[in-house]
N, C-alpha and C positions, 0 to 999 in steps of 0.2 A: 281810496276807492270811491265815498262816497261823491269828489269832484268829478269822479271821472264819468257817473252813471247819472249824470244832469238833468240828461233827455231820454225818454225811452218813444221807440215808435210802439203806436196805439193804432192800431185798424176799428173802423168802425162795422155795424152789418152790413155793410153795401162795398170791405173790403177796403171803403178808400184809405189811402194812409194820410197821418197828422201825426205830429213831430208836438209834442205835450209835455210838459215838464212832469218827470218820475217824482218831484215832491209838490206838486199844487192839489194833491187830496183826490177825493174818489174822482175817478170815471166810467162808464157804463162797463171799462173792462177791467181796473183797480179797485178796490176798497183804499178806504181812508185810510193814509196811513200813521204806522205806529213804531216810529222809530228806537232802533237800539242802540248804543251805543258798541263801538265790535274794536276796541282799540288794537293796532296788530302786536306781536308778541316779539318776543326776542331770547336769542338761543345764549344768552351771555350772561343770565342773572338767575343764579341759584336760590338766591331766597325766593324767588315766584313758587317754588318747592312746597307743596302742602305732604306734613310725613304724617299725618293722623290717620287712626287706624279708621279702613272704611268701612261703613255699616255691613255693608254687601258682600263683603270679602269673606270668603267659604272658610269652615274650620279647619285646620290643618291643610292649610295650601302651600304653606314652607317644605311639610315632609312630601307630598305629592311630586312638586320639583324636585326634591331629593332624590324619589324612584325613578320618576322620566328622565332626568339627568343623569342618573347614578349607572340606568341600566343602559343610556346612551354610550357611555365613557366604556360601560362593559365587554358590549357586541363591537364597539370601533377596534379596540382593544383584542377582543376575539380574533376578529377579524385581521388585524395587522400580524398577528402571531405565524402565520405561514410565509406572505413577500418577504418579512424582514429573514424567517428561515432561510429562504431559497435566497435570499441576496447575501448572507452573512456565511455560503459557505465558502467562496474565494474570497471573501474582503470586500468590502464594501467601495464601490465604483461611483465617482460624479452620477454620472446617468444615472445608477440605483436608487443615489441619494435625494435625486428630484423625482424618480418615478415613486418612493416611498412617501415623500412629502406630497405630493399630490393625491396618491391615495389615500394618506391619511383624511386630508381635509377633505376628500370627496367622497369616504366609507362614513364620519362622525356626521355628514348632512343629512343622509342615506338611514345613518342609524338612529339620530333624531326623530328623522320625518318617521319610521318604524316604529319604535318605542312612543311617541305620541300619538300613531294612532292604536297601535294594542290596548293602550289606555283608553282609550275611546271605545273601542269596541269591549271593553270589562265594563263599561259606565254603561252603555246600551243595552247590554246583555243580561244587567242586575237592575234594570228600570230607575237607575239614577238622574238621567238629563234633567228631569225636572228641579233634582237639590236646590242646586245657588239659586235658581230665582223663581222656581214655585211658581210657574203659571196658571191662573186661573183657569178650569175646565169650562166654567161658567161666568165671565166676567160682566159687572154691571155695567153700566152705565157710564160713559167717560162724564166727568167733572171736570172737564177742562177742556179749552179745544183746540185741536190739532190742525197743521195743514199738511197736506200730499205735496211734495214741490218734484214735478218731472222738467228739469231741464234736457231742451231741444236745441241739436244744432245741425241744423239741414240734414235733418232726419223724413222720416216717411211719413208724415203728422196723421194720412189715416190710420198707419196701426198704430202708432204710439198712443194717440189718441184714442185708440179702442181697448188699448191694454188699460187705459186711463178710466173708461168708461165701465170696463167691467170691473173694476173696484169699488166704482161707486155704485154698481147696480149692486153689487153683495155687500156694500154697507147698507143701500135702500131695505133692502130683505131682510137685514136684521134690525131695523129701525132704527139704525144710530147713525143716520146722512147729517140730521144740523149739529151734529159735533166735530166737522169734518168742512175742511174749505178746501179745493184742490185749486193748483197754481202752477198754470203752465208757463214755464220761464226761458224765454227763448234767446237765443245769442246765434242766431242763423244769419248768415252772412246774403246769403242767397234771397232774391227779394219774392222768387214765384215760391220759395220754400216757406215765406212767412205768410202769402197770402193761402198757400193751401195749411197752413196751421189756422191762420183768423178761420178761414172757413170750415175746416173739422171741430173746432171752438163751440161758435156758432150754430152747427149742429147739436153736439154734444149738452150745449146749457140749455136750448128747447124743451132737452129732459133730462136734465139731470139731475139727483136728489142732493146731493151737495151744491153749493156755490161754487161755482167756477169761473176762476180768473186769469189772464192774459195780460203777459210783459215782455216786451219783446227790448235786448239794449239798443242802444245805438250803437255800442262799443264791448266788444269782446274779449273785454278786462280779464287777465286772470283766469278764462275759459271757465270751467266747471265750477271752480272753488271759489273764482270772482263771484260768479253768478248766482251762488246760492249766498254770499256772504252779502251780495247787494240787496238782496230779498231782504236778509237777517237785517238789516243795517236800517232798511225803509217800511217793513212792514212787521218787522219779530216780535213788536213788544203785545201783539195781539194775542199771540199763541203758547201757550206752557211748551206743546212739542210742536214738534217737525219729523215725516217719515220724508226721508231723502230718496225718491227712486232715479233709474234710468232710464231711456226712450223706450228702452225693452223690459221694463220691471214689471210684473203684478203679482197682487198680495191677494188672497182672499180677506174679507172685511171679517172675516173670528182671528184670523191671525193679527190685523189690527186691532183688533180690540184685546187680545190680549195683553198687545205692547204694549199698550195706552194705561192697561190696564196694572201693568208691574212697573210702570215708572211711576202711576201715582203713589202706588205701596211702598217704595224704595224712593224716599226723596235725594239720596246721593248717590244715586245712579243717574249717571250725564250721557250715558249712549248702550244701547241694546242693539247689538250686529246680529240678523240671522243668518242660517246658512242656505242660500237659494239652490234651487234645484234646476235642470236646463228643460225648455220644451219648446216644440214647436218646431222641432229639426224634421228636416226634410232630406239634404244630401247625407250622402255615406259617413263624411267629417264630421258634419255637425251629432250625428246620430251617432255616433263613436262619442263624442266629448259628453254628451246629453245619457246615454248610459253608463258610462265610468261615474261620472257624478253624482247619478241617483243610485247607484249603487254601495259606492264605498265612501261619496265626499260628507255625508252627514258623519258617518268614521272619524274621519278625519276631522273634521270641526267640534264634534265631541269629545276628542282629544286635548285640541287645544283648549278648548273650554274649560276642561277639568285641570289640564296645569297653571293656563293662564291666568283662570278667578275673576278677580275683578281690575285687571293690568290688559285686559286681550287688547283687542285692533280694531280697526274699521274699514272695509272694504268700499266705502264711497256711496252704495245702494244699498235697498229694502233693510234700511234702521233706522230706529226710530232717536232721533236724539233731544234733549232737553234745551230748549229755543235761547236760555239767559245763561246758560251754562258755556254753551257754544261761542255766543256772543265774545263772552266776559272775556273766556281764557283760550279762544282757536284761531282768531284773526291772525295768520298765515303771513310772516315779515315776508320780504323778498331777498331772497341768496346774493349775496356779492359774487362779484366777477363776472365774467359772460356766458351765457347758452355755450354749452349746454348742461353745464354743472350750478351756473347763476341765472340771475333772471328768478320769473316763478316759479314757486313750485309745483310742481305734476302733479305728481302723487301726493296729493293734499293729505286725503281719507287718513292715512296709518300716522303719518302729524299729527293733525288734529286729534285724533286719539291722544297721541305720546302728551300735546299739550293740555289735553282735557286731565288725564290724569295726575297731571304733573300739580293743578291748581285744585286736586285733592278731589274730582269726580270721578266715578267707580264707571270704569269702560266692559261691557260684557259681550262675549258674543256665547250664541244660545246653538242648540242642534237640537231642541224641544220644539221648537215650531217646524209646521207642514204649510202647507201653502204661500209660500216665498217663492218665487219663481222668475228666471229671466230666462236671453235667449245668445246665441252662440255665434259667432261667426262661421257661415254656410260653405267656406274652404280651405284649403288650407294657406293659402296667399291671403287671405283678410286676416285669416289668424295671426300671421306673419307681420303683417303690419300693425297692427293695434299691440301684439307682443313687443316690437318694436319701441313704441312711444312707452309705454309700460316699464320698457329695460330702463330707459332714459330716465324717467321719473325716479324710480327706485334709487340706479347710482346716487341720484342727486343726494341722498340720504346718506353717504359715506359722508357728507360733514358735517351730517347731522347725528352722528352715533356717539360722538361726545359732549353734545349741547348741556349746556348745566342745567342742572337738576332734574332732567329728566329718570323717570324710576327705571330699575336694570332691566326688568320685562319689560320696557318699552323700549330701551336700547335692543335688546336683544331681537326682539320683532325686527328694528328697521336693521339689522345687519342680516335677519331673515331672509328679507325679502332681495337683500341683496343680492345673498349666496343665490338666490335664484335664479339668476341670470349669470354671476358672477361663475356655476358649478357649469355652462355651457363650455367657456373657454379651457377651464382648468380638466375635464372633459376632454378636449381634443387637444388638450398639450400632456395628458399622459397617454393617450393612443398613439402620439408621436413620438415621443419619447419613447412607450416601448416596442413600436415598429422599430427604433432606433438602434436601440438594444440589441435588437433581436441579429438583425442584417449584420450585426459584428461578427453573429457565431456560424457556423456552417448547417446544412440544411440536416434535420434531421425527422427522417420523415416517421418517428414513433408518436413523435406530436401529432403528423396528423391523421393516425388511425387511435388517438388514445380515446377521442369522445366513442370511438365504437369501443374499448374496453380499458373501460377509465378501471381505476385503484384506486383504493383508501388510501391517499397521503396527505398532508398539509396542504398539497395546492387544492386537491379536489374538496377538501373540506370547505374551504375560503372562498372555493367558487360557487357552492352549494350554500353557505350563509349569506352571500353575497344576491343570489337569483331568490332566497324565500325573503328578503330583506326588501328585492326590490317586486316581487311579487306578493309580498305580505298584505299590505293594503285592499288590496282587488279582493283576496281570499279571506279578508275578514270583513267585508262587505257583504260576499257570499254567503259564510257564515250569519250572521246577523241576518240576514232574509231569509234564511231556510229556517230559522227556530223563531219564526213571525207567521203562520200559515195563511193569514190576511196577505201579506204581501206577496209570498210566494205564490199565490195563485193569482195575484196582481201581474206578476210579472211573465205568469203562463206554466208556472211550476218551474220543479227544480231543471228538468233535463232542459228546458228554454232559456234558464238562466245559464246553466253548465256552458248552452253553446254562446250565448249571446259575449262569454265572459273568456272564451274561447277566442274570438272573434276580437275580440276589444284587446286581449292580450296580443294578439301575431299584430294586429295594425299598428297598437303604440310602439309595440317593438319597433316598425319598420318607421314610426314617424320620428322617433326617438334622433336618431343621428341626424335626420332630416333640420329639424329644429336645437337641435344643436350648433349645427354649420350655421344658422340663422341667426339664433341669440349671439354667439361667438361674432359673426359679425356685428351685429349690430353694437354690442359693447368696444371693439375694435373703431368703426365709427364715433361714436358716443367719445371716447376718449383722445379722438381725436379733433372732437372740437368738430362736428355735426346735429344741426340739430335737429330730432325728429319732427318738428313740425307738429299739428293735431288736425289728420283731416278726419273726415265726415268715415263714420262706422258704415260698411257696409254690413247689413242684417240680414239681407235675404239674395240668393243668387240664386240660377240655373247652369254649371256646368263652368270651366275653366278651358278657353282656348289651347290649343297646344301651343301656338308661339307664346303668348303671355305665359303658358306653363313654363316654357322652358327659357322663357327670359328670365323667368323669378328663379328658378333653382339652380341657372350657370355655376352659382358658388359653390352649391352642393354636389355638383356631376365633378368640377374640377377636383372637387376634397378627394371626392369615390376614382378618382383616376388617379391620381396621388399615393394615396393607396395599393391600389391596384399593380403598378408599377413598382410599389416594394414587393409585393406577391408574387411577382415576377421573379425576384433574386428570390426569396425565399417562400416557393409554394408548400410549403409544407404547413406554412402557417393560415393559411385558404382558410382552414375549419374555423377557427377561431376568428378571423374577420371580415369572415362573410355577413356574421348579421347587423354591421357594420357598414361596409364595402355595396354590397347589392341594395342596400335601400338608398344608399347619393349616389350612387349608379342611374337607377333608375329614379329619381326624385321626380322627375316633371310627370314620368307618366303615372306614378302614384299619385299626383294633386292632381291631375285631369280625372284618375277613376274616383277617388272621393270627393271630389268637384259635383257630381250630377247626382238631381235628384233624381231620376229612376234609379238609379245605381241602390241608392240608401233607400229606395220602396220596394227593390225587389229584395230585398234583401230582409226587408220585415215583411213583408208575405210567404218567407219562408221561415221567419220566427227568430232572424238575428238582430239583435240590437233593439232589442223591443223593451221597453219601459212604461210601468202602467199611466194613465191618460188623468195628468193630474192637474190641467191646466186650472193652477191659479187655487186651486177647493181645496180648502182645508181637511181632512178625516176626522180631523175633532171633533165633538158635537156643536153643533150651533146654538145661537140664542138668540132667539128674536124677541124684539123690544117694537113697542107702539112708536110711533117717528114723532117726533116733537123736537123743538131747539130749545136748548138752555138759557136760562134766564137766572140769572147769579143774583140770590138774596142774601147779603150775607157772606157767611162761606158755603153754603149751601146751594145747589144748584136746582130750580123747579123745574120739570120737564112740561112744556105749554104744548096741548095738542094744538095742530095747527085745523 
């Protein structure tokens, strides 16, 4: 790596560019540097394996996995007890035998993801989050100093830069700015894209209470994971941590200082993930994902939290990780064979986790901190794309689930995140499968008046654990805001949230198969030796063309006519896969109406999809400190007013 990042372009105030070597010491836009050594790692040697018990690791987190595990195995289990009835009573058929095994594996992902987050929402509802790692209400003073590293890449450098800015004015406010350097690191290929970054820079250091610096590569090694590793590699040996954001991240500076402040207390803790919240949505889409997420995804994250311990993950943004820890044991080898399964790796973040832990540092992710905040893709075709590169990354991680020595909660994440993408196709090969089925037998039209007077049977049961399993999640987000009466009237009360959660349910529904047909393809690509490429995030739009709509969803109209054309031989089954059928039917003009942002404003002036105004602030209490920079006497830090 380090050959490769020889030269970085350096703009000066007047914008010009100069071509400077990334190791000849400060310039007006670098500090001196302080290099680390980042050797890269390798998936082939077990002994790298540290099995010492970690400091940080929660008391009884063995039996914990027991229960999320145990009762995982329970409800799939449950749930398989009706298909296999209704197929075991003529004998079991090929077809039956694949649409059973597909079910299975796609009800124990279902029941996983359910059973961890119940446990989440028992941890929340008994005021546990704080356990494992006890953040300070009130935290001192960091003794060490940290940098901000926002990597850019032909991003919108005004906002990014202002999300940047309002970080550092809420660390200014609580007086801890000279414990803090912010480092803007760019890999923008685009040259008017780096001169309007020097110039938001520029602005930004006039006033700002941190030191703020500028690195722009020459070369777009490695992308995200290059970029922060070249930082590590030229400037890390200055800093204890590092909080790693994205162009779109901001933290309130109490929620930094808490980080700052539980990695000092826990010296074998090598990374703290929080769980971000979305804002700043403007269209119907984005204000769909921005309310699910503030509703039920700290659920979800305090799930994982409480089974995961000290083994969790890292999602790549707003965490904080230990600068020599990273170095030593995360340097990221490069995959044999070619794109898109070889080459670098994507998905760095949940690696570098696996290999931090692996070399015996305690990985955490928290759902105790508020003010973590990022921001969304504004349609559902941006979503599409960036999911996209995301599938590709992930697969890459199927040869990486038996690397040696890796610990089994880190295997077990990276086949996670697999199933992720992997539950798309497996998905639309049991709806085939039993449209398949189905078209063997003759029409019989009780099926399709049963949903007006369904029976207690086996199937109805299975359908019914099936809908509170995949609507469980949302409903205990619900829950947990309504027994918070701060929140609840946050959110506008309960009947506001009733609808907004109303609203959020019929959309996901209809986006569900939408994005199906989309992962599905994309892994179909991906394995076919395509490579997603990484362009530039779109972050903010207005509205989706109808041609670009329905250029993007052809796959999904042909899926819904596919369909459609079995319903024909057998209309009787319409009931059941209409919710289905009519949303890739209509796909393009579903992404044009959650496309526009009046669509998603009128809609919160009537009180849907409303989530309280949290940009960036913490609800915690604050602490304000006199501003001063550290000056290390000793081991001792004096605070020198300035």
């Amino acid at each position: 790596m380090s050959g490769h990042a020889s030269t970085a372009r350096v703009y000066d105030l007047d914008g010009q560019v100069q071509i400077v070597s990334a190791y000849a010491g400060a310039t007006p836009w670098l500090p001196e540097q302080s290099p680390l050594a980042m050797p890269r790692q390798t998936f082939n040697d077990a002994s790298r394996q540290v099995t010492d018990r970690l400091a940080s690791r929660p008391d009884g987190l063995l039996t914990r996995r027991f229960i999320v595990f145990g009762a995982t195995l329970a409800v799939a289990l449950l749930a398989m007890i009706a298909p296999v009835i209704l197929c075991a009573r003529e004998g079991f058929q090929p077809l039956e035998i694949v649409a059973l095994t597909l079910f299975a594996v796609l009800i124990s992902a279902i029941a996983c993801w359910f059973c961890s987050t119940f446990a989440g929402l028992i941890v929340l509802l008994t005021g546990r989050e704080q356990d494992d790692m006890d953040f300070a209400p009130y935290p001192p003073l960091p003794t060490r100093r940290t940098a901000l590293l926002m990597p850019l890449y032909n991003e919108d450098a005004g906002e990014a830069l202002g999300r940047l800015a309002a970080i550092d004015a809420s660390l200014a406010r609580l007086g801890a700015s000279d414990a803090f350097d912010l480092f803007v690191l760019s890999d923008s290929t685009k040259d008017e894209a780096a001169a309007a970054e020097v110039s938001a820079c520029a602005a930004l250091r006039a006033h700002a209470g941190s030191k703020l610096y500028y690195r722009r590569r020459s070369e777009n090694i490695e992308r995200k994971a290059g970029n922060i590793a070249d930082w590590t590699r030229t400037f890390g040996g200055t800093y204890e941590f590092m909080i790693v954001l994205d162009a779109d991240s901001t933290m309130a500076g109490e929620t930094v200082l808490r980080l700052v402040d539980a990695m000092e207390r826990n010296p074998g803790v090598g990374l703290i993930q929080t769980a971000p919240t979305i804002i700043k949505s403007q269209t119907l889409f984005a204000r769909l994902s921005q309310f699910g997420v503030r509703l039920y995804g700290r659920v979800a994250a305090a799930g994982l939290a409480w089974w995961a311990g000290s083994e969790a993950s890292y999602w790549g943004h707003n965490a904080i990780l230990r600068t020599r820890a990273f170095a030593d044991c995360a340097g990221l080898p490069e995959l044999e064979g070619r794109k898109p399964f070889g080459g670098h790796i994507m998905s760095h973040d949940v690696v570098e986790a696996a290999l931090m832990r692996r070399a015996g540092w305690a990985v955490h992710v928290t759902a105790a901190l508020d003010g973590s905040c990022e921001e969304t893709p504004p349609t559902l075709t941006d979503f599409i794309r960036r999911d996209h590169r995301w599938c590709q990354g992930n697969l890459q991680h199927l040869a990486l689930i038996g690397a040696k020595g890796l610990n089994p909660i880190s295997r077990l994440q990276l086949a996670m995140g697999c199933m992720a993408y992997l539950s798309s196709p497996l998905w639309l090969a049991s709806l085939m499968v039993g449209m398949a089925m189905q078209l063997q037998s003759p029409v019989d039209w009780t099926s399709f008046f049963y949903i007006l007077n369904p029976k207690l049977s086996p199937f109805m049961l299975a359908s019914l654990l099936g809908g509170v399993m995949l609507m469980g999640p949302k409903l205990m987000g619900f829950v947990l805001v309504l027994t918070r009466p701060g929140e609840r009237r946050a959110f506008g009360g309960a009947r506001q949230i009733i609808k907004g959660m109303t609203l959020e349910i019929a959309l996901s529904a209809a986006l569900a198969p939408i994005l199906m047909v989309a992962n599905t393809r994309a892994v179909i690509q991906i394995f076919s030796g395509h490579d997603a490429g990484w362009a530039t995030q779109q972050r903010s739009a207005d509205g989706l063309s109808w041609k670009d709509a329905f250029a993007a969803m052809r796959w999904q109209m042909a899926t819904g006519v596919m369909f459609a054309l079995g319903l024909f031989i057998r209309p009787d089954l319409a009931t059941w896969f209409a919710p289905i059928v009519l949303p890739l039917l209509f796909a393009a003009p579903i992404a044009v109406f959650t496309s526009r942002r009046r669509t998603g404003e009128a809609f919160a002036r009537k009180g849907w999809l409303v989530t309280p105004d949290e940009d960036g602030v913490a609800v915690s209490p604050a602490v304000l400190f006199p501003a001063g920079r550290p000056v290390v006497e000793g081991a001792a830090p004096v605070w020198a007013r300035r």
